[in-house]
PDB file of N, CA, C and O in Angstrom, chain B, residues numbered from 101:
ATOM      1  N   UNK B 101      40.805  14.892   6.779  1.00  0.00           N
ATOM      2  CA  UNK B 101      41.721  13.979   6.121  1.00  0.00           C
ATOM      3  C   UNK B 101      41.086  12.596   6.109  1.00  0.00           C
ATOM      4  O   UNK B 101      40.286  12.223   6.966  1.00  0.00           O
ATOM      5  N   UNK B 102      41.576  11.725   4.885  1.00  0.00           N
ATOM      6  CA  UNK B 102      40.990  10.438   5.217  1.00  0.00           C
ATOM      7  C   UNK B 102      41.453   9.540   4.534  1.00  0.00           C
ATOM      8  O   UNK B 102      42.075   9.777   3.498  1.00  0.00           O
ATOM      9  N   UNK B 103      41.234   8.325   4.993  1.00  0.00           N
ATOM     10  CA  UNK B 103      42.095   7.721   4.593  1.00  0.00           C
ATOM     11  C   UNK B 103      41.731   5.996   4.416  1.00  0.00           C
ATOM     12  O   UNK B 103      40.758   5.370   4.838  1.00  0.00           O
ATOM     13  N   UNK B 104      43.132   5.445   3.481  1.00  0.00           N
ATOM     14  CA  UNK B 104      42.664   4.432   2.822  1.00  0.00           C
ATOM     15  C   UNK B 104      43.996   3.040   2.852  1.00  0.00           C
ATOM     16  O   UNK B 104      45.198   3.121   2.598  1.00  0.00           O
ATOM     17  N   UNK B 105      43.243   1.966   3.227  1.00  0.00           N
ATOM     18  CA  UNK B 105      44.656   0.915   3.842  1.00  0.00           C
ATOM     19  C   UNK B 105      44.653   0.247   2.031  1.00  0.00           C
ATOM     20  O   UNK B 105      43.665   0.221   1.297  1.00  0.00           O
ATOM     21  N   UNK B 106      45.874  -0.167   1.728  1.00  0.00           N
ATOM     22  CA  UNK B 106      46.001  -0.609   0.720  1.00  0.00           C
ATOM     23  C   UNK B 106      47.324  -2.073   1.000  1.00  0.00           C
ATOM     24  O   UNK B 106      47.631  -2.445   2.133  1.00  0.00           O
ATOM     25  N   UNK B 107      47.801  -2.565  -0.030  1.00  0.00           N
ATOM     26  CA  UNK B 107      48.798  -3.012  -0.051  1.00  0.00           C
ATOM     27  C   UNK B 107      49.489  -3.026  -1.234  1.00  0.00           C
ATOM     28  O   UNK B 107      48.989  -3.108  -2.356  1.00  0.00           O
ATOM     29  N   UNK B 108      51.157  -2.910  -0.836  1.00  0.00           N
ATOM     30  CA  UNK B 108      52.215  -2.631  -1.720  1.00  0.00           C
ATOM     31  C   UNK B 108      53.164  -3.519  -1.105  1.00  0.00           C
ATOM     32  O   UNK B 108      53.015  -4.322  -0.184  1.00  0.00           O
ATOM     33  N   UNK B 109      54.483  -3.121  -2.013  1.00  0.00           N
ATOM     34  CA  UNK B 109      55.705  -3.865  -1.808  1.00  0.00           C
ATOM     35  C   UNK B 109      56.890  -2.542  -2.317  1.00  0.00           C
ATOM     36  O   UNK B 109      56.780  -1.492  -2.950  1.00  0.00           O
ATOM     37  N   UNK B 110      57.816  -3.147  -1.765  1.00  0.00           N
ATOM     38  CA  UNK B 110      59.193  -1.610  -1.726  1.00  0.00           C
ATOM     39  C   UNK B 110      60.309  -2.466  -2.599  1.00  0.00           C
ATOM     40  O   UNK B 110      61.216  -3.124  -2.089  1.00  0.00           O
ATOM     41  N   UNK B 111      60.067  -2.328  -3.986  1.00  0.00           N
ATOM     42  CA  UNK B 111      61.085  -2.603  -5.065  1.00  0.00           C
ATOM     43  C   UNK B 111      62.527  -2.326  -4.565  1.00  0.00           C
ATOM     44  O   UNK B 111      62.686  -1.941  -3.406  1.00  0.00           O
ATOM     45  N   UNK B 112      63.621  -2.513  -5.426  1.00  0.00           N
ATOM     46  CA  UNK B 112      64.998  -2.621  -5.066  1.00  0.00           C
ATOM     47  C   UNK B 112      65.330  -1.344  -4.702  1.00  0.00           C
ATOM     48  O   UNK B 112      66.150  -0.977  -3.861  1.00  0.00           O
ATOM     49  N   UNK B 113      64.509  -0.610  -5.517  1.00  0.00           N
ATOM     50  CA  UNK B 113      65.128   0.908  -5.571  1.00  0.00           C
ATOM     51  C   UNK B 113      64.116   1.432  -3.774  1.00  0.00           C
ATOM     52  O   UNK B 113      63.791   2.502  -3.259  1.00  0.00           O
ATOM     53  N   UNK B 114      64.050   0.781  -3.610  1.00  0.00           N
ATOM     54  CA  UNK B 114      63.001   1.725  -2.028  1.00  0.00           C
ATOM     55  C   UNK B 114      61.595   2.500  -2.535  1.00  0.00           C
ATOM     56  O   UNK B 114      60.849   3.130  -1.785  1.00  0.00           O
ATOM     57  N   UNK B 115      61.393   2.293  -4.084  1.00  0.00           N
ATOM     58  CA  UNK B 115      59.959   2.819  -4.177  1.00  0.00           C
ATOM     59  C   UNK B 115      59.282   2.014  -3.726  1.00  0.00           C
ATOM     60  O   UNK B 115      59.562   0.860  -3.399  1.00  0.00           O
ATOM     61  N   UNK B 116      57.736   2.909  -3.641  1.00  0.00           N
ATOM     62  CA  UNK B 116      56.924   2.145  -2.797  1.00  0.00           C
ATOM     63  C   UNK B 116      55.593   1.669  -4.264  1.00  0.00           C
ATOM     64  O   UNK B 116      55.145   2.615  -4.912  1.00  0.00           O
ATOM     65  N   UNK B 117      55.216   0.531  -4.538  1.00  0.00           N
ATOM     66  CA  UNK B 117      54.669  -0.039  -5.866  1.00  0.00           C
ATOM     67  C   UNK B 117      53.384  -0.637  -4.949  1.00  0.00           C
ATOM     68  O   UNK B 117      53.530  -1.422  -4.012  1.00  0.00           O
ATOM     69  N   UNK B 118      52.411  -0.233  -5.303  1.00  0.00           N
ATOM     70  CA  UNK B 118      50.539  -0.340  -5.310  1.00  0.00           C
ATOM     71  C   UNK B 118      50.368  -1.775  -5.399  1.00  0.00           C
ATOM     72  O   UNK B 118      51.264  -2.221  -6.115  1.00  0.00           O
ATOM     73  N   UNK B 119      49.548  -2.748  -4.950  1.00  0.00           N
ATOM     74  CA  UNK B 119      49.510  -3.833  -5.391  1.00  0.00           C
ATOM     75  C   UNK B 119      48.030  -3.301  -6.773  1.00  0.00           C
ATOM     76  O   UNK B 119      48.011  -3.777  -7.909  1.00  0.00           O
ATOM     77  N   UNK B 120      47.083  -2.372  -6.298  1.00  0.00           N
ATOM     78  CA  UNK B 120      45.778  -1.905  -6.935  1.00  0.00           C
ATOM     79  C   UNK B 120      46.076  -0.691  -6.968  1.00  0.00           C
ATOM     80  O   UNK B 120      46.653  -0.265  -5.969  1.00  0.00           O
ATOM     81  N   UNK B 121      45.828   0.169  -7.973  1.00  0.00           N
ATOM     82  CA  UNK B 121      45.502   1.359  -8.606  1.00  0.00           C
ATOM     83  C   UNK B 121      44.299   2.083  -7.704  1.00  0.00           C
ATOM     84  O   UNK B 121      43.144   1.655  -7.711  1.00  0.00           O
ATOM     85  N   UNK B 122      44.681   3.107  -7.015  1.00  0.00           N
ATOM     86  CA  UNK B 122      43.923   3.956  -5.859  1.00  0.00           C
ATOM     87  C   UNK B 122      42.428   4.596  -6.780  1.00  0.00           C
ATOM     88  O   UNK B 122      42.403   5.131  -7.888  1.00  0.00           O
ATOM     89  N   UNK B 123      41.508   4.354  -6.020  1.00  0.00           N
ATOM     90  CA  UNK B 123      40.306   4.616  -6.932  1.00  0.00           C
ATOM     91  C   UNK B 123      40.041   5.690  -6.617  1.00  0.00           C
ATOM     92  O   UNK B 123      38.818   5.586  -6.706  1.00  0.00           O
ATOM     93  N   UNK B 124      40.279   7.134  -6.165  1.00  0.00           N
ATOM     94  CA  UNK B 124      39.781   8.429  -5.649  1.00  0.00           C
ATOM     95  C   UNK B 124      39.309   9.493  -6.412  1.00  0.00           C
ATOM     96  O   UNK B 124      38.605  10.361  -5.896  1.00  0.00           O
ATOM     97  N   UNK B 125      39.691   9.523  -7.849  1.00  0.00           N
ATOM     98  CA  UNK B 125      39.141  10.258  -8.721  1.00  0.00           C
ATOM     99  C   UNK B 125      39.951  11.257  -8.484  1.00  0.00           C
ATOM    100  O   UNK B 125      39.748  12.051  -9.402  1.00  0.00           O
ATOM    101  N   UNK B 126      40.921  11.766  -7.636  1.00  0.00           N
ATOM    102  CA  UNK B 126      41.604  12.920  -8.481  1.00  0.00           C
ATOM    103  C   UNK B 126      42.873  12.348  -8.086  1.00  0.00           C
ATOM    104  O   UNK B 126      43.050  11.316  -7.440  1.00  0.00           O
ATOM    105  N   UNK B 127      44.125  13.512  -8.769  1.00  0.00           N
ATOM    106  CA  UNK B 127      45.485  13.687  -8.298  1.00  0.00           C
ATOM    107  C   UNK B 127      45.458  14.607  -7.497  1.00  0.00           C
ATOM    108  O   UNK B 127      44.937  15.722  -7.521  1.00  0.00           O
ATOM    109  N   UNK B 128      46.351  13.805  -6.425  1.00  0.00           N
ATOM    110  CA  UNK B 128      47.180  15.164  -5.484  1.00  0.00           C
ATOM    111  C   UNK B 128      48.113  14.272  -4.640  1.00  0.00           C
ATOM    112  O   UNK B 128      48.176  13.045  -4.716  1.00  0.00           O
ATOM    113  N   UNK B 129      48.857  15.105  -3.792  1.00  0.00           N
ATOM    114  CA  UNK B 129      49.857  14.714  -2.947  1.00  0.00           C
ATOM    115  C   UNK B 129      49.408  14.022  -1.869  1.00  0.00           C
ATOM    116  O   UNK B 129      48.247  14.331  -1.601  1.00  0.00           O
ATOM    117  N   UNK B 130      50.031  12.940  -0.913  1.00  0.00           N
ATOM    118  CA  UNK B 130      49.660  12.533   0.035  1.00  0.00           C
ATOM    119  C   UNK B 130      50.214  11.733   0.724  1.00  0.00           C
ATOM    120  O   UNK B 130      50.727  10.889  -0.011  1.00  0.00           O
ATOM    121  N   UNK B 131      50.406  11.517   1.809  1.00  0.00           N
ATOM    122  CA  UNK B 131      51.033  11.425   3.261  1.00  0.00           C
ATOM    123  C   UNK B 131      50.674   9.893   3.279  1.00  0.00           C
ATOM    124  O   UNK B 131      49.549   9.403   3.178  1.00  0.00           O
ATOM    125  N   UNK B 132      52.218   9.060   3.473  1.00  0.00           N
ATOM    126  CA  UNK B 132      52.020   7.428   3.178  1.00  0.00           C
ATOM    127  C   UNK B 132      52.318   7.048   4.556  1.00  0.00           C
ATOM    128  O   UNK B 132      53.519   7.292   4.673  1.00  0.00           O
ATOM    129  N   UNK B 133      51.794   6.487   5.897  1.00  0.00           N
ATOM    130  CA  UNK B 133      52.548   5.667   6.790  1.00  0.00           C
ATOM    131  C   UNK B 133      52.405   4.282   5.989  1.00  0.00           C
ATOM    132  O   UNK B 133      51.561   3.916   5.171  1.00  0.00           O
ATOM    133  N   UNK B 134      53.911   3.436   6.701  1.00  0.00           N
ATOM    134  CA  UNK B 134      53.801   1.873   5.883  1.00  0.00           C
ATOM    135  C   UNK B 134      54.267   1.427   7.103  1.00  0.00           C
ATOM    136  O   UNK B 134      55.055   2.000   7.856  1.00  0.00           O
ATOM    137  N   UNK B 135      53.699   0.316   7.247  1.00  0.00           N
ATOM    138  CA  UNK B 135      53.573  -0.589   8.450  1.00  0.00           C
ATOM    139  C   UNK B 135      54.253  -2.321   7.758  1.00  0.00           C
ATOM    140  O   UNK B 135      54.162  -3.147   6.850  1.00  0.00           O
ATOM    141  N   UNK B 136      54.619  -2.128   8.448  1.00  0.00           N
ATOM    142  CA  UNK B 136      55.360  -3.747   7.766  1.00  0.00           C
ATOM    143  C   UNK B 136      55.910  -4.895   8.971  1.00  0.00           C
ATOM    144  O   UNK B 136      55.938  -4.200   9.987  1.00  0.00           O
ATOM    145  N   UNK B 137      56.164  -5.689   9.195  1.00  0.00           N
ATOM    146  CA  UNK B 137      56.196  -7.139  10.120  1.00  0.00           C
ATOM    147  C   UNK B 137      57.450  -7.155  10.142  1.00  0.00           C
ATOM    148  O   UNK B 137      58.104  -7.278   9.106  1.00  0.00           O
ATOM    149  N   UNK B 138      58.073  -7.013  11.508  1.00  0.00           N
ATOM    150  CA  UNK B 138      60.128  -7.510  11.096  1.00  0.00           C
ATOM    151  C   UNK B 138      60.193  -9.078  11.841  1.00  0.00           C
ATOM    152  O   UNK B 138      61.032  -9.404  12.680  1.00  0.00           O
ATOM    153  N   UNK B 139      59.147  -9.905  11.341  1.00  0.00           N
ATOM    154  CA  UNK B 139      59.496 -11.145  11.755  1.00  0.00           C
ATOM    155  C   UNK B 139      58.782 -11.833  10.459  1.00  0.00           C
ATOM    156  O   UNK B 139      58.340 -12.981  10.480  1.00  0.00           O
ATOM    157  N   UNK B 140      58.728 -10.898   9.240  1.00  0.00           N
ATOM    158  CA  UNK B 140      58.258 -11.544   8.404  1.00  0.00           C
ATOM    159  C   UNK B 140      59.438 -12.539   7.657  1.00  0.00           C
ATOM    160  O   UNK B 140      60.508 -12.045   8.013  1.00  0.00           O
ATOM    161  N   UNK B 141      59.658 -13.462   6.972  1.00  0.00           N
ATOM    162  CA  UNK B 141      60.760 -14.229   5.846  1.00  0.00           C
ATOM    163  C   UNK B 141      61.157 -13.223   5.392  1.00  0.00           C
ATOM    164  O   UNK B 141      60.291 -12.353   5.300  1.00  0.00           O
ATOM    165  N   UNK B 142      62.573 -12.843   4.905  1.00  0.00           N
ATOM    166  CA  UNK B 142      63.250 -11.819   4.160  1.00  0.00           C
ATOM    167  C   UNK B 142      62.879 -12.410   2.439  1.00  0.00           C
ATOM    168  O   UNK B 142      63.002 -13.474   1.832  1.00  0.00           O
ATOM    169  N   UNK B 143      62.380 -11.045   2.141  1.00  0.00           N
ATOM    170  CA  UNK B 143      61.860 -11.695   0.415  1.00  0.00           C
ATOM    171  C   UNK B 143      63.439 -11.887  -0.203  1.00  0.00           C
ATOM    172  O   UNK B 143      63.413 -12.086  -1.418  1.00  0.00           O
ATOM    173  N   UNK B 144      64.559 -11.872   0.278  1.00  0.00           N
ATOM    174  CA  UNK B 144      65.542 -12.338  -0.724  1.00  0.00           C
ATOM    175  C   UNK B 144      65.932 -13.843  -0.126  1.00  0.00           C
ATOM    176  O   UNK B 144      66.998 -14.318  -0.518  1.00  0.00           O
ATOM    177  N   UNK B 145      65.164 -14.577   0.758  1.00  0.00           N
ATOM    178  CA  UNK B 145      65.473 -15.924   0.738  1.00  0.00           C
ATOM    179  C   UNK B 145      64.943 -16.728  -0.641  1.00  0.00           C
ATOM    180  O   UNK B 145      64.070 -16.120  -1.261  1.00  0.00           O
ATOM    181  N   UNK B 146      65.167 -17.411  -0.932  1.00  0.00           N
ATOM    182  CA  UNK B 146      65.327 -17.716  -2.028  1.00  0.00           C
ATOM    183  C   UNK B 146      64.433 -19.286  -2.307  1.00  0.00           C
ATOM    184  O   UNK B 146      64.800 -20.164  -1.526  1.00  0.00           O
ATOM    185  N   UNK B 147      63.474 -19.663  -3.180  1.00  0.00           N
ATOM    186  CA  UNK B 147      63.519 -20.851  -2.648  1.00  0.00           C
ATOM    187  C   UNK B 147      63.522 -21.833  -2.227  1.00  0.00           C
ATOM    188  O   UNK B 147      62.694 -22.438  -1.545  1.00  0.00           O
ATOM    189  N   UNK B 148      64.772 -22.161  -2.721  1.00  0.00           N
ATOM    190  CA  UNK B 148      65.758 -23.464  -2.940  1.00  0.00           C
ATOM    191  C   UNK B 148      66.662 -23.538  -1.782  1.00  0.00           C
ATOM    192  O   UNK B 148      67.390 -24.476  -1.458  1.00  0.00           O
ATOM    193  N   UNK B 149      66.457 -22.108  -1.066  1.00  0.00           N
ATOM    194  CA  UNK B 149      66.888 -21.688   0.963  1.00  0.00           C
ATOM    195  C   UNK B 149      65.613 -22.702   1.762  1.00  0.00           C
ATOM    196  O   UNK B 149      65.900 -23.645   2.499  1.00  0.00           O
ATOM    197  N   UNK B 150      64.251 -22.295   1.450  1.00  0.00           N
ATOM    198  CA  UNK B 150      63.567 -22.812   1.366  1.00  0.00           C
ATOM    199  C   UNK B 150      63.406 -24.234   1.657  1.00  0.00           C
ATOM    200  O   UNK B 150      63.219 -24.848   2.707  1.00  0.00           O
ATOM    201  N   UNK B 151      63.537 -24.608   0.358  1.00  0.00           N
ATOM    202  CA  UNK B 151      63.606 -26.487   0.288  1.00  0.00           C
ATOM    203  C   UNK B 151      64.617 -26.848   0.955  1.00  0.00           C
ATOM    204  O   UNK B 151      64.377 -27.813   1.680  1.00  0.00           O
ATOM    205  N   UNK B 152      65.598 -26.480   1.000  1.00  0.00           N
ATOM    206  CA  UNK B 152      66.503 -26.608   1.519  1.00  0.00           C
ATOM    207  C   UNK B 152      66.373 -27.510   3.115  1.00  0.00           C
ATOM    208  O   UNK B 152      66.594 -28.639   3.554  1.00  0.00           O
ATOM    209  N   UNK B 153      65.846 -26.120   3.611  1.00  0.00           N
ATOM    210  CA  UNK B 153      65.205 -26.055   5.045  1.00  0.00           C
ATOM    211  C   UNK B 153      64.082 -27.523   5.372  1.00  0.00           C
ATOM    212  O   UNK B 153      64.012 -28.249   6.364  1.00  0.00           O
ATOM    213  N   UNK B 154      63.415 -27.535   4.247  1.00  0.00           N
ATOM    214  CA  UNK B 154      62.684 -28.389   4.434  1.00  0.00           C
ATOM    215  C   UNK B 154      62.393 -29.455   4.707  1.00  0.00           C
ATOM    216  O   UNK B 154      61.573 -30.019   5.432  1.00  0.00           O
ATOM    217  N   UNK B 155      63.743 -29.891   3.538  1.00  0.00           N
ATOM    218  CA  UNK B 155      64.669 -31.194   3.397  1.00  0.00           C
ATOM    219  C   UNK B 155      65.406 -31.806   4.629  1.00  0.00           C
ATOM    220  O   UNK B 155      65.491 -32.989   4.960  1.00  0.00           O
ATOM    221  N   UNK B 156      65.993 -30.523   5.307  1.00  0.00           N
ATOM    222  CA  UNK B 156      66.575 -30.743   6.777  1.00  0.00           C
ATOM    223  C   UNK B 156      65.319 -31.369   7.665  1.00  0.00           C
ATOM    224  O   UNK B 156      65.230 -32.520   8.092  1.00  0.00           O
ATOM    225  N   UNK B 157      64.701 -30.656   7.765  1.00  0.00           N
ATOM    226  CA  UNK B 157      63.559 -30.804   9.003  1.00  0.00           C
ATOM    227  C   UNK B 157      63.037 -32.222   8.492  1.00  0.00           C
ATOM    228  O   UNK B 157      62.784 -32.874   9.505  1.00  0.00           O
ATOM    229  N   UNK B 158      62.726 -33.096   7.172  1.00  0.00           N
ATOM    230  CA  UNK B 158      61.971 -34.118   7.124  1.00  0.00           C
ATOM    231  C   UNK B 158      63.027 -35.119   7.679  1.00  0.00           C
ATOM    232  O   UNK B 158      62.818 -36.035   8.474  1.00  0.00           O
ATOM    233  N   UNK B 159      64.348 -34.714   7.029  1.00  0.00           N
ATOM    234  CA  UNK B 159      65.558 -36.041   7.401  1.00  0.00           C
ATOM    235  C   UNK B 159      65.750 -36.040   8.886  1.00  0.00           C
ATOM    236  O   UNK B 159      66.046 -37.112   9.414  1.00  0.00           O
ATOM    237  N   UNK B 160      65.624 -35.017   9.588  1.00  0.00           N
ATOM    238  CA  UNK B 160      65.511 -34.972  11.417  1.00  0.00           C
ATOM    239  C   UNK B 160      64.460 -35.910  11.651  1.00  0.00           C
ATOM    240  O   UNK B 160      64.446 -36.829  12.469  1.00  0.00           O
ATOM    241  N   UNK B 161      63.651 -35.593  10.897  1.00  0.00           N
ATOM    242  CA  UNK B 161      62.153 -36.084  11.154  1.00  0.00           C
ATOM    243  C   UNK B 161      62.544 -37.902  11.436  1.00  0.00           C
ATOM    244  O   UNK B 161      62.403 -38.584  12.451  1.00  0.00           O
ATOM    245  N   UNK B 162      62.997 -38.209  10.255  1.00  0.00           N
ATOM    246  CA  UNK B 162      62.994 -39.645   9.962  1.00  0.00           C
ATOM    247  C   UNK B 162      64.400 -40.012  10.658  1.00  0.00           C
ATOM    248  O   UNK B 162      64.794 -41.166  10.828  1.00  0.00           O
ATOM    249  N   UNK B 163      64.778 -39.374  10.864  1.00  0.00           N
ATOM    250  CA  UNK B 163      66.370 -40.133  12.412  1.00  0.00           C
ATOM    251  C   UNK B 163      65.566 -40.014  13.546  1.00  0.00           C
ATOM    252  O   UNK B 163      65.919 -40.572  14.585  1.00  0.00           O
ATOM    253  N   UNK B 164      64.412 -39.288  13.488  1.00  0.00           N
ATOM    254  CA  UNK B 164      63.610 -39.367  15.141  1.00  0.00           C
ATOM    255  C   UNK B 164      64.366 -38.107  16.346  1.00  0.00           C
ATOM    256  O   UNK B 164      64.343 -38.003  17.573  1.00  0.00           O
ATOM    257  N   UNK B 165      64.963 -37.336  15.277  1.00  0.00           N
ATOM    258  CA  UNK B 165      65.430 -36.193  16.368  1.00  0.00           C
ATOM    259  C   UNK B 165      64.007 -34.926  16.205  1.00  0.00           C
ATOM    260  O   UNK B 165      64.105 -33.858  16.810  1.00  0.00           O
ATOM    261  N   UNK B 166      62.670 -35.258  15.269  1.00  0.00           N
ATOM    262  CA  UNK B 166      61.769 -34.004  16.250  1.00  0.00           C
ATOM    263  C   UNK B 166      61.053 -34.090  17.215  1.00  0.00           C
ATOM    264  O   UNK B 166      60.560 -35.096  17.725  1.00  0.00           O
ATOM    265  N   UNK B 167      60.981 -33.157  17.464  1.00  0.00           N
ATOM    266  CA  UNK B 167      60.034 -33.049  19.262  1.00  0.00           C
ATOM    267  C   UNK B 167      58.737 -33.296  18.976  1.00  0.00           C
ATOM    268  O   UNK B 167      58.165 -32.740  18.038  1.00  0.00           O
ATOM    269  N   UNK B 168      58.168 -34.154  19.765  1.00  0.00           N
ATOM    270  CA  UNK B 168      56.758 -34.655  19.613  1.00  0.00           C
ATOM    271  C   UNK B 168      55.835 -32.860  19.843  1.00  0.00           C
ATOM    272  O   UNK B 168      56.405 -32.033  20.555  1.00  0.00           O
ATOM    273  N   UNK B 169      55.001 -32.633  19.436  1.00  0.00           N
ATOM    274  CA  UNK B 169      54.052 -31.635  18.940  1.00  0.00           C
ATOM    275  C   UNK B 169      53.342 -31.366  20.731  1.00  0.00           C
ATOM    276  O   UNK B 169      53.194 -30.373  21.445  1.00  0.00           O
ATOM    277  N   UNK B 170      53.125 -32.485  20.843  1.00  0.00           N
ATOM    278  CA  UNK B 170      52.848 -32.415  22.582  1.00  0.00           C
ATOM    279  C   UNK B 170      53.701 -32.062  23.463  1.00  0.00           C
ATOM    280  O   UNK B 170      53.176 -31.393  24.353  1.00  0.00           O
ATOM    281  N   UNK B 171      55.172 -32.288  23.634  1.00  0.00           N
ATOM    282  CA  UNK B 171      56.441 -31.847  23.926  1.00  0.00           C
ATOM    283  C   UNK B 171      56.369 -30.411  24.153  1.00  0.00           C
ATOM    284  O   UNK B 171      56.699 -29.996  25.264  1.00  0.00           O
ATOM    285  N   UNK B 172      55.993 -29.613  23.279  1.00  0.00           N
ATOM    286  CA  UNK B 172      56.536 -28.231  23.133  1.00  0.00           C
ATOM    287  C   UNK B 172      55.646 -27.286  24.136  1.00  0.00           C
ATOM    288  O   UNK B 172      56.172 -26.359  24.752  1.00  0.00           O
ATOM    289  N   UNK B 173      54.263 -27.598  24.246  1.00  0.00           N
ATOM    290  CA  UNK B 173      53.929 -27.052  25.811  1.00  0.00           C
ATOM    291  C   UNK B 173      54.305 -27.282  26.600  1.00  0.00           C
ATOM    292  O   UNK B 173      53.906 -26.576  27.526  1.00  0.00           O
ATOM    293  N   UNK B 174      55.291 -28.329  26.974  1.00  0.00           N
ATOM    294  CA  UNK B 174      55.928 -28.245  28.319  1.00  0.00           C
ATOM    295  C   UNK B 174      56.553 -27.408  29.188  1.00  0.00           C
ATOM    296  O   UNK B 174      56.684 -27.304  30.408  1.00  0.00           O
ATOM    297  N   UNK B 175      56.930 -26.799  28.126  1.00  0.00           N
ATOM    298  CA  UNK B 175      57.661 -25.167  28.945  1.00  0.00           C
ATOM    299  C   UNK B 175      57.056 -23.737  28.755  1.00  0.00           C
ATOM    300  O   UNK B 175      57.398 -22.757  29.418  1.00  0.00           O
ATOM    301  N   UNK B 176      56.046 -23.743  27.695  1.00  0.00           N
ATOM    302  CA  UNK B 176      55.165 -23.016  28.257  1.00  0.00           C
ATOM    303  C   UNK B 176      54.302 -22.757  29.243  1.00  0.00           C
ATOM    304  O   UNK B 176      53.460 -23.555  29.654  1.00  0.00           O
ATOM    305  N   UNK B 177      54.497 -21.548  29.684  1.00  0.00           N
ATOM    306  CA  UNK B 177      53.941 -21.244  30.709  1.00  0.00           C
ATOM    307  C   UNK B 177      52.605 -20.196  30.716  1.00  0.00           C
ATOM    308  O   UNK B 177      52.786 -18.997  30.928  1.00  0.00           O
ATOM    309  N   UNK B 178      51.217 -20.758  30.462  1.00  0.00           N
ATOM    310  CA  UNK B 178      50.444 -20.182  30.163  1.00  0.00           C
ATOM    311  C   UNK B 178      49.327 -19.953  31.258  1.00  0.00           C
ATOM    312  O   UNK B 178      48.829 -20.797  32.002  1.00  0.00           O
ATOM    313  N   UNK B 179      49.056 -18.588  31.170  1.00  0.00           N
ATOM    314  CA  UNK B 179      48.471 -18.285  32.666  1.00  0.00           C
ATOM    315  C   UNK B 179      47.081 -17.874  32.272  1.00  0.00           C
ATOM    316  O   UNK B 179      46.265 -17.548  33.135  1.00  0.00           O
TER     317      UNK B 179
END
């Protein structure tokens, strides 16, 4: 058996859509694992969810409520 990593995306309907056309030279049946990230952005954010977000974080920014960049190792605990 052998095998070949590609990338796709899973349309509304749950098919599974090729980003590239499989180059193998024949047809036949074949056995798909799909591996996917559950901490990826949900593709139905939208976005203007997005800007949204963005907009928040600069206006924090400029009232002086973000955490200095140096701040945030403080509680990491790295061994």
């Amino acid at each position: 058996m052998q095998s070949i990593e590609c990338t796709a995306s899973i349309d509304e309907q749950g098919q599974l859509r090729l980003d590239q056309p499989l180059s193998i030279g024949k047809r036949d049946r074949v056995r798909v694992i799909v591996l996917f990230s559950e901490d990826e952005l949900p593709e139905d954010e939208s976005d203007e969810s997005i800007a949204a977000g963005l907009r928040r974080s600069l206006q924090e920014f400029r009232e002086g409520q973000a955490i200095p960049l140096a701040n945030l190792w403080d509680d990491i605990d790295v061994e």
